[in-house]
Backbone of each chain as ProteinMPNN parsed JSONL, in Angstrom:
{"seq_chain_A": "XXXXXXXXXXXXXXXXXXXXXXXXXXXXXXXXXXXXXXXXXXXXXXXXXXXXXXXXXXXXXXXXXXXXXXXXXXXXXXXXXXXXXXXXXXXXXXXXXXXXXXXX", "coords_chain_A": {"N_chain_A": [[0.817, -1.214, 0.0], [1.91, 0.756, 0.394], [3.621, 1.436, -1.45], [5.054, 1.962, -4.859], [3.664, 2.679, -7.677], [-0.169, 2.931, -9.052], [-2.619, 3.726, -7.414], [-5.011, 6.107, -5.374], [-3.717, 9.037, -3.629], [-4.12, 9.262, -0.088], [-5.152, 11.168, 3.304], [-3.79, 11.017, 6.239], [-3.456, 10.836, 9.944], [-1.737, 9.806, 12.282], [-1.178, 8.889, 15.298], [-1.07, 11.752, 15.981], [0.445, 12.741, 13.444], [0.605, 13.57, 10.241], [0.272, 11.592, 7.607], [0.876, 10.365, 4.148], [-0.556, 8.616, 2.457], [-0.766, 5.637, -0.156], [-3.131, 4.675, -1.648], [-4.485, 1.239, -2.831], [-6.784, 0.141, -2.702], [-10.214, 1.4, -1.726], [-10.533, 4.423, -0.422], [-11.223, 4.565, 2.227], [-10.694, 2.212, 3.273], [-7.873, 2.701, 3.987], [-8.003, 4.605, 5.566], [-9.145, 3.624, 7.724], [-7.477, 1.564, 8.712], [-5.144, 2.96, 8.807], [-5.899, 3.857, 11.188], [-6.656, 2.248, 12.828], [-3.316, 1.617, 13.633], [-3.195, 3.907, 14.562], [-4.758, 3.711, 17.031], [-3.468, 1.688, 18.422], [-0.485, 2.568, 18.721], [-1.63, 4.155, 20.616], [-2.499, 2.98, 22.597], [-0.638, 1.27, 23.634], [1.135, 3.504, 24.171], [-0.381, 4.437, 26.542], [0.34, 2.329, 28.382], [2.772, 1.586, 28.483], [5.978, 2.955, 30.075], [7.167, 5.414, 28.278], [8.021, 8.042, 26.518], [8.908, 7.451, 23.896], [8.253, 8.234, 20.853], [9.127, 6.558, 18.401], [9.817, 4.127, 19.334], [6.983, 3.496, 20.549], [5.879, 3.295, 18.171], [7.368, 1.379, 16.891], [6.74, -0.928, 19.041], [3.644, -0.77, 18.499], [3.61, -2.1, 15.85], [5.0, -4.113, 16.471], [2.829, -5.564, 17.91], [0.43, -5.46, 16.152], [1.955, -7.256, 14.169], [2.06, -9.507, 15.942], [-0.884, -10.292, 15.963], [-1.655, -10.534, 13.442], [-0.053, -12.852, 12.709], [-0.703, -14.645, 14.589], [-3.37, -14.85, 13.598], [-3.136, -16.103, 11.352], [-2.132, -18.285, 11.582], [-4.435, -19.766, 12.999], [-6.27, -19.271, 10.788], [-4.806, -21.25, 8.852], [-5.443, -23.79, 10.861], [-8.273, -24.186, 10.838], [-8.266, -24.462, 8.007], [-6.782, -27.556, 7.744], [-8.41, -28.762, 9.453], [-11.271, -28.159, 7.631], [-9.904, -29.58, 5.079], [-9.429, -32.219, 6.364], [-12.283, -32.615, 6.832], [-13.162, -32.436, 4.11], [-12.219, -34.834, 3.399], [-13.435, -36.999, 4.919], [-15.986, -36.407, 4.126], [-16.005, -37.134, 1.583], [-15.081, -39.58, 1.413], [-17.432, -40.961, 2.88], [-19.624, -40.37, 1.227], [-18.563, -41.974, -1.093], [-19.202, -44.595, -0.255], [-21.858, -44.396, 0.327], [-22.449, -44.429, -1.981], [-21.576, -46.767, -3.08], [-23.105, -48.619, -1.325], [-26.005, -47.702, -2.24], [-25.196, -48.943, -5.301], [-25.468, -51.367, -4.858], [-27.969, -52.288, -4.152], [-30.854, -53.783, -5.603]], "CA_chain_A": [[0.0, 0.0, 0.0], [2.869, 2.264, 0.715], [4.813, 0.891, -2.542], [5.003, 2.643, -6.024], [2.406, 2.405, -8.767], [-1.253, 3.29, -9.037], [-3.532, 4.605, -6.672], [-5.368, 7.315, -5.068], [-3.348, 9.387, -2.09], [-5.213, 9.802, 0.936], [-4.12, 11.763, 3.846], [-4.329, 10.659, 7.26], [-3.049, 11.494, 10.87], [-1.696, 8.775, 13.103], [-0.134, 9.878, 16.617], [-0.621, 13.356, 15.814], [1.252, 13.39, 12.355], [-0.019, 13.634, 8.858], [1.225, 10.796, 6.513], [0.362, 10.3, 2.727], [-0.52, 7.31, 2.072], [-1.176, 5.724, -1.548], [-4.872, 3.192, -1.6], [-4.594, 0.529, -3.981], [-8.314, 0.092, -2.424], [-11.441, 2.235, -1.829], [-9.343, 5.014, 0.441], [-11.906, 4.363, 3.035], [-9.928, 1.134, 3.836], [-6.939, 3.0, 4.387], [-8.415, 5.344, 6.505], [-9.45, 2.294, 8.721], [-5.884, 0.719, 8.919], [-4.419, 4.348, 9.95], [-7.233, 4.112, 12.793], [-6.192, 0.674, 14.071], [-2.475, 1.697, 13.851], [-3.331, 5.374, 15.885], [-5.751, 3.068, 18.181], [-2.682, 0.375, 19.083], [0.155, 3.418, 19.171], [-2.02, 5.367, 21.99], [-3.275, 1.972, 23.746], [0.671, 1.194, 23.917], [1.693, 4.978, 24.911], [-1.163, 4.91, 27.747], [0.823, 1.34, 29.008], [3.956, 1.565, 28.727], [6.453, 4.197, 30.366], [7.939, 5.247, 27.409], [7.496, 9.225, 25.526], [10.166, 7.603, 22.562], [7.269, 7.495, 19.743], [9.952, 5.523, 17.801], [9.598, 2.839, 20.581], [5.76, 3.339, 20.59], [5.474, 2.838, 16.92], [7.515, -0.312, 16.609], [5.549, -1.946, 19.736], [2.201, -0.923, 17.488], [4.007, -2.619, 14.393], [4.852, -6.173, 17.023], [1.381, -6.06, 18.226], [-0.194, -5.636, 14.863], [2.182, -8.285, 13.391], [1.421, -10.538, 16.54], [-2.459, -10.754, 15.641], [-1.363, -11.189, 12.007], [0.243, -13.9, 12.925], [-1.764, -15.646, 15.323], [-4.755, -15.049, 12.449], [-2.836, -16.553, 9.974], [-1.974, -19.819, 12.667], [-6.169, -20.021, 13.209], [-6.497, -19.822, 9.528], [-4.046, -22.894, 8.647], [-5.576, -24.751, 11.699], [-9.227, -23.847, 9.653], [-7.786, -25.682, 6.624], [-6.944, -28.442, 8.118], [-9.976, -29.014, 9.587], [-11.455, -27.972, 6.557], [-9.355, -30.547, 4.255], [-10.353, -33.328, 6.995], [-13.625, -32.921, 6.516], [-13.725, -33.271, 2.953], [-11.834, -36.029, 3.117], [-14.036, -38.018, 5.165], [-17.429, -36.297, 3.273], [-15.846, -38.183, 0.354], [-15.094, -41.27, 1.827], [-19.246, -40.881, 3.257], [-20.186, -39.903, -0.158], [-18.121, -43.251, -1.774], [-19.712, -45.038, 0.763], [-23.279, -44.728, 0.236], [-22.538, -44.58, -3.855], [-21.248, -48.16, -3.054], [-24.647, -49.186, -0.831], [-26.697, -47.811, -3.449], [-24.944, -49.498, -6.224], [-25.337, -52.708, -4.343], [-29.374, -52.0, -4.084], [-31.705, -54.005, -6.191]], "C_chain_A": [[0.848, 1.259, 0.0], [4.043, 2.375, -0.649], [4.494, 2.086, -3.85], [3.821, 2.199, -6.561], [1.015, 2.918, -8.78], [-2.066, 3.37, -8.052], [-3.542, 5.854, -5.842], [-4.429, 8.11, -3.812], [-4.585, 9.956, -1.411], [-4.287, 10.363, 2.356], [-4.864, 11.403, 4.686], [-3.397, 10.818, 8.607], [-2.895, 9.995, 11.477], [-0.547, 9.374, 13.86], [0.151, 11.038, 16.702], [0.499, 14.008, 14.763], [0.79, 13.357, 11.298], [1.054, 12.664, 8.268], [0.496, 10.667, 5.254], [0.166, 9.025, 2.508], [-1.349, 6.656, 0.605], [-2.69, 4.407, -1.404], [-4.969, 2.806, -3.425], [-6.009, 0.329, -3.928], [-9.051, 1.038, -2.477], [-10.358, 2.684, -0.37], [-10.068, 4.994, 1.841], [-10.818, 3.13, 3.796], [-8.612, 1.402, 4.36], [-6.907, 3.943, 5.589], [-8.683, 4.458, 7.615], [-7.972, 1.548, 9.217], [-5.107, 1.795, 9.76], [-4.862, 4.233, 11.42], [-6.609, 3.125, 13.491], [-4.578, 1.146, 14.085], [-2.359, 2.832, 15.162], [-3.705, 4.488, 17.216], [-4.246, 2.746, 18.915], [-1.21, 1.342, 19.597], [-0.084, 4.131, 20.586], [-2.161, 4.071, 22.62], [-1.771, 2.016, 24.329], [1.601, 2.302, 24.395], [1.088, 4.91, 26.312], [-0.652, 3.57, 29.022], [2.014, 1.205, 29.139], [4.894, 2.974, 29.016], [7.521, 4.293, 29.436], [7.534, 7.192, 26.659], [8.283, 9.405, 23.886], [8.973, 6.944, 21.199], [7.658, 6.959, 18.762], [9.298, 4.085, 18.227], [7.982, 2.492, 20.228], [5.36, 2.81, 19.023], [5.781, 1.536, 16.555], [6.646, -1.271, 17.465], [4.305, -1.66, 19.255], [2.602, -1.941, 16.304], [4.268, -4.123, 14.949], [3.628, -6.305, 17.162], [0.731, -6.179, 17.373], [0.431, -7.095, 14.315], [1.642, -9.461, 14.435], [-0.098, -10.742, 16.151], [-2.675, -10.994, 14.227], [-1.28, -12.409, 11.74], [-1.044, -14.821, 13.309], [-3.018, -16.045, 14.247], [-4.58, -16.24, 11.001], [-2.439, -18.126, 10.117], [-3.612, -20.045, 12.73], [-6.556, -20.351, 11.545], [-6.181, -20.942, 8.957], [-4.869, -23.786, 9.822], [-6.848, -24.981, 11.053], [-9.086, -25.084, 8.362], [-7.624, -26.262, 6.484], [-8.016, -28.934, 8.322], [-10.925, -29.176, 8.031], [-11.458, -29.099, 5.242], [-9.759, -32.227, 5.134], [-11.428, -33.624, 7.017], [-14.054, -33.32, 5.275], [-13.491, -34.321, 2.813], [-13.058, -37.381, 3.768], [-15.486, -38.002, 5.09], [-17.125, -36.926, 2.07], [-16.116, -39.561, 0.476], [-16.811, -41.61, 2.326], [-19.796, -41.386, 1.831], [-19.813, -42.12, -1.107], [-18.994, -44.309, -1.178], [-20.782, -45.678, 0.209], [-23.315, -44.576, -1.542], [-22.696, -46.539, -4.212], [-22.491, -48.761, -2.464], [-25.482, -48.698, -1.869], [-26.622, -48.563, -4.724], [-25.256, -51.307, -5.984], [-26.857, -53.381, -4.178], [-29.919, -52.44, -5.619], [-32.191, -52.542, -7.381]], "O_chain_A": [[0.551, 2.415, -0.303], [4.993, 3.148, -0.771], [3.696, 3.003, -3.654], [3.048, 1.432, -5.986], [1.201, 3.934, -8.11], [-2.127, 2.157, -7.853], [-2.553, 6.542, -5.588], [-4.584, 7.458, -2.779], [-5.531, 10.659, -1.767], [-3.093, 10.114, 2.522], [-6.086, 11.301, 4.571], [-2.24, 10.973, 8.217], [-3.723, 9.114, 11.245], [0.464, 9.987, 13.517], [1.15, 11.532, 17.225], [1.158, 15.043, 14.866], [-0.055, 12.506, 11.577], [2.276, 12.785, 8.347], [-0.706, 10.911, 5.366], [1.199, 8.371, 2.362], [-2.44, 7.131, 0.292], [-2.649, 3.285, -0.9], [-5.238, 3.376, -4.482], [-6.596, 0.319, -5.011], [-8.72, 1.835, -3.355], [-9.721, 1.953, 0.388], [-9.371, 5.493, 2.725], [-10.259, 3.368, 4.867], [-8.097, 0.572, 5.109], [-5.992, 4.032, 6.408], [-8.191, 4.901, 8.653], [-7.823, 1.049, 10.332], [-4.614, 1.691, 10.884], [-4.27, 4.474, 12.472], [-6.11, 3.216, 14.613], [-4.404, 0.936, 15.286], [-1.767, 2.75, 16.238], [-3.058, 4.557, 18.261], [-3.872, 3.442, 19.858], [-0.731, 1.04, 20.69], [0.744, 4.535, 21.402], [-1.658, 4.275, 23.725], [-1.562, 2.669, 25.352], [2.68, 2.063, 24.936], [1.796, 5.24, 27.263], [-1.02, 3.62, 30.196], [2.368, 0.566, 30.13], [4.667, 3.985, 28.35], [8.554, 3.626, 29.505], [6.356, 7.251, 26.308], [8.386, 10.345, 23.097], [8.849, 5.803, 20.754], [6.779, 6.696, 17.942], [8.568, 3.285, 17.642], [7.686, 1.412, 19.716], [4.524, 1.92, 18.867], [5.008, 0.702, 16.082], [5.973, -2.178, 16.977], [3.548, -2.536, 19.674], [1.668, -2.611, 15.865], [3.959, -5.134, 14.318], [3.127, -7.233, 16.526], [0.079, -7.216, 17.497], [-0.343, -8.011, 14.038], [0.884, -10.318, 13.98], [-0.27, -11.959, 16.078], [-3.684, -11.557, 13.802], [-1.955, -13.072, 10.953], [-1.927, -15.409, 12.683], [-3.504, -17.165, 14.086], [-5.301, -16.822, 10.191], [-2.405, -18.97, 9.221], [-3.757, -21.098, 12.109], [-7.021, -21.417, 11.143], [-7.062, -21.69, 8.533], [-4.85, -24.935, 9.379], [-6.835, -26.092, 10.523], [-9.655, -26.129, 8.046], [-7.85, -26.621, 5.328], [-8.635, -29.547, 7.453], [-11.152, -30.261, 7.496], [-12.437, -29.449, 4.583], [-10.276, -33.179, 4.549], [-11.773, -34.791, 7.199], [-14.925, -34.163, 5.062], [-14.266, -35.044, 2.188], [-13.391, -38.401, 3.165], [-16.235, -38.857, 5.562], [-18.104, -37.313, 1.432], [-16.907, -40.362, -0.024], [-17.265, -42.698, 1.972], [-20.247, -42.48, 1.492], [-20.574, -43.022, -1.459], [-19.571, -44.953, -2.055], [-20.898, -46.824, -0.227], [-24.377, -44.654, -2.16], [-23.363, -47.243, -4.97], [-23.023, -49.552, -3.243], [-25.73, -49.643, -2.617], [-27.662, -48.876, -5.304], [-25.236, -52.199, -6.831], [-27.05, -54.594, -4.09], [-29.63, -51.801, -6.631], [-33.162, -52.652, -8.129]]}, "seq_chain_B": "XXXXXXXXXXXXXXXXXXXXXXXXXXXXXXXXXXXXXXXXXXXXXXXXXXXXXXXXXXXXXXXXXXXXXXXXXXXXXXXXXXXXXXXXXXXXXXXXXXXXXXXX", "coords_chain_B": {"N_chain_B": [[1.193, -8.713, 23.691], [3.47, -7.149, 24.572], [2.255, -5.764, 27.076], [1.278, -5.901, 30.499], [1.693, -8.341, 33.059], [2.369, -12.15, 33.128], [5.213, -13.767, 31.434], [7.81, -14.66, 29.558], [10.996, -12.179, 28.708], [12.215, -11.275, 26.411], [14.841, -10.454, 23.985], [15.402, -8.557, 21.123], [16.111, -7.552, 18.246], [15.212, -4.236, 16.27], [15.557, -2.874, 13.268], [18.083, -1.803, 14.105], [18.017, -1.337, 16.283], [17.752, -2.253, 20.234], [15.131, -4.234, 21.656], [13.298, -5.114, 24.681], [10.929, -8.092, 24.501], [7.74, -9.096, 26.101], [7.158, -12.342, 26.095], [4.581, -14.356, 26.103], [3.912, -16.118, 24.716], [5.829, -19.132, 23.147], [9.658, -18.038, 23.38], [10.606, -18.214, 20.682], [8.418, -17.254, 18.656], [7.818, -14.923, 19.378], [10.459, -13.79, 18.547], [10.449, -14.284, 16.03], [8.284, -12.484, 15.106], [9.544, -10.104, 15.555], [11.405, -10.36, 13.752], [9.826, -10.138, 11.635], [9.005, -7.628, 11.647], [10.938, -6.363, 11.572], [12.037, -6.929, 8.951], [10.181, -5.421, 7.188], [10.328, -2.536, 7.752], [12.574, -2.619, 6.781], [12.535, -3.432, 4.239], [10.497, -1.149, 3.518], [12.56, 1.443, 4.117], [14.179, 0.673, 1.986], [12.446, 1.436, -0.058], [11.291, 4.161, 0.059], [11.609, 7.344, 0.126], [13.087, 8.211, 2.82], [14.778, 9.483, 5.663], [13.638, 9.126, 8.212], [13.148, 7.065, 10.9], [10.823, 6.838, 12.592], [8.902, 7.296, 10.724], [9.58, 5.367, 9.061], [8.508, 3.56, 10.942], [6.528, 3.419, 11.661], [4.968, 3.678, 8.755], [5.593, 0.802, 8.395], [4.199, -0.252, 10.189], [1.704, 0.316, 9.281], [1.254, -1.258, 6.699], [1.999, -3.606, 7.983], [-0.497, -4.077, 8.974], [-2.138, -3.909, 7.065], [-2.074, -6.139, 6.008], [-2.925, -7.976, 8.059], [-5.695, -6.765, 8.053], [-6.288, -7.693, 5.528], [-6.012, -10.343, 5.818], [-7.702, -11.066, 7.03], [-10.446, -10.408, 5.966], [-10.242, -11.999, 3.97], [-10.779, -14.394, 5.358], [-12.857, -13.494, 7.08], [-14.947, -14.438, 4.364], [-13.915, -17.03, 3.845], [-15.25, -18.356, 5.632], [-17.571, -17.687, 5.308], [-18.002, -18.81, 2.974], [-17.774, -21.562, 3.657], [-20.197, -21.594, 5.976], [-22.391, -21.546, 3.994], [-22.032, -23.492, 2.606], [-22.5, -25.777, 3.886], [-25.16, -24.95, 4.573], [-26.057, -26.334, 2.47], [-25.275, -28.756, 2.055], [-26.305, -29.726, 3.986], [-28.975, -29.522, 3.414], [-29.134, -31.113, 0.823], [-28.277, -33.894, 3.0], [-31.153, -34.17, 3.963], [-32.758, -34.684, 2.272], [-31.809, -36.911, 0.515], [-31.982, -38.253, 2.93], [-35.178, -38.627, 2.919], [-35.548, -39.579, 0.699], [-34.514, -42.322, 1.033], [-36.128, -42.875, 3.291], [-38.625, -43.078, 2.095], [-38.437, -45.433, 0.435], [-38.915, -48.93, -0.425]], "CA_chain_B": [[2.435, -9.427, 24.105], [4.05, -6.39, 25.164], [1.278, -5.854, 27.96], [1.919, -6.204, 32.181], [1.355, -10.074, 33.174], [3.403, -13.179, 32.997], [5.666, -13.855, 30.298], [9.624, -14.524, 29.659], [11.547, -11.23, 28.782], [12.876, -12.164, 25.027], [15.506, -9.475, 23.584], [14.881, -8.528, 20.301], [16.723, -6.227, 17.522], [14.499, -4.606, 15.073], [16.117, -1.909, 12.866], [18.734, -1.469, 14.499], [17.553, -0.973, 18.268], [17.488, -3.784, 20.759], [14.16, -4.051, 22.606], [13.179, -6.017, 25.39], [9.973, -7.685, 24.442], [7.205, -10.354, 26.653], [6.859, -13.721, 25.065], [3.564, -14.776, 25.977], [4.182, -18.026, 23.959], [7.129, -19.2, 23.122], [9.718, -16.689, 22.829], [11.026, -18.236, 19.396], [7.339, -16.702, 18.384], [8.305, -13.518, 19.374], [11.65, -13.291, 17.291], [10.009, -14.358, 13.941], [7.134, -11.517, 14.704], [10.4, -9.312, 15.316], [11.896, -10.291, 12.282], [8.961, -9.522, 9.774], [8.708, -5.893, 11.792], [12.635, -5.505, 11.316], [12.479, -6.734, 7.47], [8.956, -4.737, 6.951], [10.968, -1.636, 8.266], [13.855, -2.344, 5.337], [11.942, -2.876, 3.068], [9.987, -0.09, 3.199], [13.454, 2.385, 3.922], [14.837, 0.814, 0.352], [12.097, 2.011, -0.948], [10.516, 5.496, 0.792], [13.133, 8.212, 0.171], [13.043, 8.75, 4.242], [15.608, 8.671, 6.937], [12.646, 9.165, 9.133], [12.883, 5.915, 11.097], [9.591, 6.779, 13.251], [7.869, 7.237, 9.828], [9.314, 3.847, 9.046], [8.492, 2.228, 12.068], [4.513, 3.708, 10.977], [4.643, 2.963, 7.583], [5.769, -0.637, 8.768], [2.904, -0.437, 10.856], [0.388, 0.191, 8.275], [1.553, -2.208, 5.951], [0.935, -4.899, 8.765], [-2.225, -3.748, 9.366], [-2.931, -3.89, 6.134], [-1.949, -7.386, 5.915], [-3.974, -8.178, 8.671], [-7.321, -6.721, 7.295], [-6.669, -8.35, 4.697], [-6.592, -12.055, 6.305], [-9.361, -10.889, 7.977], [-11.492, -10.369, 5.084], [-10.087, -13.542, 3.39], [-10.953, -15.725, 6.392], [-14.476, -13.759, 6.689], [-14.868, -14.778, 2.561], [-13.936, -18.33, 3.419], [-16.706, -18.536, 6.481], [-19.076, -17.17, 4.322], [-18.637, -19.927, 1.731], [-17.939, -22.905, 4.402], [-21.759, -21.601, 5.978], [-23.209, -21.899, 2.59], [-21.64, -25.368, 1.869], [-22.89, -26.668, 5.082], [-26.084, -25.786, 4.507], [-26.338, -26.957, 0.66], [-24.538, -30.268, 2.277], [-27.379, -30.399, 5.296], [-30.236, -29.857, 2.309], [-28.947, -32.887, 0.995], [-28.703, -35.045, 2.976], [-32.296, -34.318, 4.611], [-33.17, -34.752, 0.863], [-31.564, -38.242, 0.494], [-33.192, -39.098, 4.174], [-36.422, -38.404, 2.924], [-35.491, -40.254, -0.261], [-34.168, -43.516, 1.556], [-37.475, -42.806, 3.657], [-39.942, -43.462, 0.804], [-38.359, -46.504, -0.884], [-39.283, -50.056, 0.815]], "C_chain_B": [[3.663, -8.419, 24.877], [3.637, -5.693, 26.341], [2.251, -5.626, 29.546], [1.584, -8.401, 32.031], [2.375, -10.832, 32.746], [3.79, -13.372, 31.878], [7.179, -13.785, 30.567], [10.116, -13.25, 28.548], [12.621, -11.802, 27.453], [13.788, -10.548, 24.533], [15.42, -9.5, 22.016], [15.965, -7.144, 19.248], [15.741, -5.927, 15.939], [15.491, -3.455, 14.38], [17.217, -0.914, 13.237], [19.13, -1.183, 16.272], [17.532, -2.266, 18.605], [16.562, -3.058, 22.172], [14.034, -5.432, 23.148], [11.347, -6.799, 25.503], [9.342, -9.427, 25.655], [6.21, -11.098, 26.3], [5.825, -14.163, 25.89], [2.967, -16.568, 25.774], [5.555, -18.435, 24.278], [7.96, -18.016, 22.681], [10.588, -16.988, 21.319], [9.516, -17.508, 18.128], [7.179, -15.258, 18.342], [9.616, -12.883, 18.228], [10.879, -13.384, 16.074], [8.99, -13.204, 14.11], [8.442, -10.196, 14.668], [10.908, -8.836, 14.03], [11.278, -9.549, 11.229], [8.76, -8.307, 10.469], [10.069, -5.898, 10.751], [12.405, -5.942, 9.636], [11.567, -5.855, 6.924], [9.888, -3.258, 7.119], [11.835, -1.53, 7.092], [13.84, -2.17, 4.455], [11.265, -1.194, 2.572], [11.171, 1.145, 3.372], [14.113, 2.107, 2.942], [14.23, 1.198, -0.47], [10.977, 3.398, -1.123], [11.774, 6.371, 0.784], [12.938, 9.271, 1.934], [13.961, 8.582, 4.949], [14.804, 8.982, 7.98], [12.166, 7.592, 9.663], [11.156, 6.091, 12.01], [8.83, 6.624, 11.913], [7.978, 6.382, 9.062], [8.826, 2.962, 9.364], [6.612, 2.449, 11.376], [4.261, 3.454, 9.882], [4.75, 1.477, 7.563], [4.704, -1.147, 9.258], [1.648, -0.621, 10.217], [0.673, -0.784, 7.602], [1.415, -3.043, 6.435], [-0.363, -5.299, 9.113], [-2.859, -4.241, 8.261], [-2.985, -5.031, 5.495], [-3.046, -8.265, 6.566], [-5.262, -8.336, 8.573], [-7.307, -7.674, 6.379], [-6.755, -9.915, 4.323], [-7.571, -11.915, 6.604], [-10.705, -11.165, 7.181], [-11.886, -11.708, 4.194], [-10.979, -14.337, 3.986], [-12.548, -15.32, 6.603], [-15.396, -14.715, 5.164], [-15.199, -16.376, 2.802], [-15.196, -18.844, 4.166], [-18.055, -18.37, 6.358], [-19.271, -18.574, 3.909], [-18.763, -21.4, 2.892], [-19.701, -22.88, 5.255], [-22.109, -21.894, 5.014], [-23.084, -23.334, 1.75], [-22.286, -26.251, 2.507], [-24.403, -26.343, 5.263], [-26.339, -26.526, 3.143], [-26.358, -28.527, 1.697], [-25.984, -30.763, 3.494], [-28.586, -30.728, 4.279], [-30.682, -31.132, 1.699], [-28.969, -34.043, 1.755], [-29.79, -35.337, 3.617], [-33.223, -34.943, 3.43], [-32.821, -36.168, 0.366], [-32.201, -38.72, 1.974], [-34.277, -39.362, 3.638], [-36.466, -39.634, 1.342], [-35.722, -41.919, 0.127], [-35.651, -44.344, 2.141], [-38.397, -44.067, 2.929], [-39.546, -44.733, 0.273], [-38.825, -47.511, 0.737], [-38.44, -50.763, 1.17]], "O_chain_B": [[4.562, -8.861, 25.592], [4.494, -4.949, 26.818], [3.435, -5.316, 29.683], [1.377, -9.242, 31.157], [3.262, -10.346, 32.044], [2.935, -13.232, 31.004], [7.73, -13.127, 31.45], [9.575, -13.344, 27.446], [13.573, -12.572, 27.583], [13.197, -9.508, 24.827], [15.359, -10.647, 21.573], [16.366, -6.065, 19.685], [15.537, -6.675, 14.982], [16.364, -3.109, 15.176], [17.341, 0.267, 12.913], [20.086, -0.953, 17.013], [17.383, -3.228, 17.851], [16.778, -2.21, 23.038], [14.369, -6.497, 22.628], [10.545, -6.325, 26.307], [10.025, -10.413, 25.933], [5.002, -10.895, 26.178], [6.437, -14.546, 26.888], [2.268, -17.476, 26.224], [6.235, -18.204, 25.279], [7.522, -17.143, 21.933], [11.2, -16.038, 20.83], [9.733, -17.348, 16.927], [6.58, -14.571, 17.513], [9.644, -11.929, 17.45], [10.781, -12.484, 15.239], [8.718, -12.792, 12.983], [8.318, -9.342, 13.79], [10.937, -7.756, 13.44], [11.7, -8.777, 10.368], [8.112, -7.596, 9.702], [10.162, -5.553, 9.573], [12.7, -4.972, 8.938], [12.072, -5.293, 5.952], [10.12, -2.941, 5.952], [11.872, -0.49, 6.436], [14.453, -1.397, 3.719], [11.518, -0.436, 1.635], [10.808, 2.104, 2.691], [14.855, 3.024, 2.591], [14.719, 1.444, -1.573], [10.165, 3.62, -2.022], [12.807, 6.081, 1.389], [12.748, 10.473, 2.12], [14.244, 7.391, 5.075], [15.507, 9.167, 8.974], [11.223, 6.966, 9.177], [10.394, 5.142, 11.828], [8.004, 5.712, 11.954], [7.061, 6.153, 8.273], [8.585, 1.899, 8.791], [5.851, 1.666, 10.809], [3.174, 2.891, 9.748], [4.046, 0.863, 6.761], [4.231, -2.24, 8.944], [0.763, -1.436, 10.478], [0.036, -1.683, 8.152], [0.693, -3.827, 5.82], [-0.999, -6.313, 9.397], [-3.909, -4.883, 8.31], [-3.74, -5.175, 4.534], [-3.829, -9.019, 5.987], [-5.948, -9.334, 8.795], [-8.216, -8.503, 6.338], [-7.185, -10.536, 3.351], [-8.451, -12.756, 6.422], [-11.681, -11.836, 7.517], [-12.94, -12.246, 3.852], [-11.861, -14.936, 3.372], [-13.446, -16.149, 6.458], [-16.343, -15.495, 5.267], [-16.163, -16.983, 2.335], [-16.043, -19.559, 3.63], [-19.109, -18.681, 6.911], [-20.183, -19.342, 4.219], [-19.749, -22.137, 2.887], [-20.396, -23.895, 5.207], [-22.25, -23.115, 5.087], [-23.656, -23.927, 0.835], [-22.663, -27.322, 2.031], [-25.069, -27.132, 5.933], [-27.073, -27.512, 3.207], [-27.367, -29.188, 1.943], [-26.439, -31.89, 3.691], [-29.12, -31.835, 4.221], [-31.674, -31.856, 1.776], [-29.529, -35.074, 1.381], [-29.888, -36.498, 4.014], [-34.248, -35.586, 3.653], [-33.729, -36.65, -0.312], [-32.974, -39.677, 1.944], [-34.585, -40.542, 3.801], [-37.425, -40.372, 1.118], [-36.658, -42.626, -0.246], [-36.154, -45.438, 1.888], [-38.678, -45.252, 3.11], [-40.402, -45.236, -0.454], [-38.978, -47.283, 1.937], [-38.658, -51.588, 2.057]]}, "name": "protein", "num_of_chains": 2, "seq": "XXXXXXXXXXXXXXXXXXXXXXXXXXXXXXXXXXXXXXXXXXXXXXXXXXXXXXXXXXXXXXXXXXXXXXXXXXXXXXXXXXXXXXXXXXXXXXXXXXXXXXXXXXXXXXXXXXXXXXXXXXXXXXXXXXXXXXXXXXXXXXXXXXXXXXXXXXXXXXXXXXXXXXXXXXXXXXXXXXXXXXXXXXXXXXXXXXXXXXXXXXXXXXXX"}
């Protein structure tokens, strides 16, 4: 989103600074991402004794990537699941193809 | 993860700084979320004509975020379709019950 190429700039404030930022999306969505970054900057200013908004920005940028993460560990665990189930709605499926086929 | 409460005290270097952060999980869980800040951070200063590391560490920030949303939306997407499979899949087989039902 912050890379070269095509889209709209939108301007938006996080921690009390103006940044430019480019929306490959509807700039609404970017406006939303700024928000959760401002949100997780101040939650992490109002907890930790710290006034180095360096500091504060990278612990917004672990905590963001931690729930990235973790989302992206729930998702794979999902898919599994997911892939187990078809497997043994197939094997069901074969199943009763085979009792039917076996039916008068 | 960077919070008050129990947790082991994992040391961490992202961009150059060494922070002290609390592992929650394991703290080999913590380094790899380190890591993708600290390479998120490099990337984006090889290619933002900034030596503004705070407005690294925030552009790093957004760019996770924006990763984030955008599992988010995925994983809503897929929950959508896995409801909609499950009922098609229940339709059926109330639809083969009722079938099985009727024969003698």
């Amino acid at each position: 989103m912050t890379g070269r190429g095509k889209g709209q700039l939108v301007q938006v404030e996080i921690y009390g600074q103006r940044y430019t930022l480019k929306a490959t999306k509807d700039p609404s969505w970017v406006e939303s991402i700024a928000a959760h970054v401002d949100r997780k900057m101040r939650e992490i200013s109002a907890s930790t004794p710290t006034v180095d908004s360096l500091k504060v920005a990278i612990l917004a940028a672990v905590n963001i990537a931690d729930e990235f993460f973790q989302l992206k560990v729930e998702g794979e665990a999902i898919e599994d699941r997911i892939a187990e189930k078809a497997e043994q709605l197939s094997d069901l499926l074969e199943e009763s193809l085979r009792e039917r086929g076996g039916r008068p």
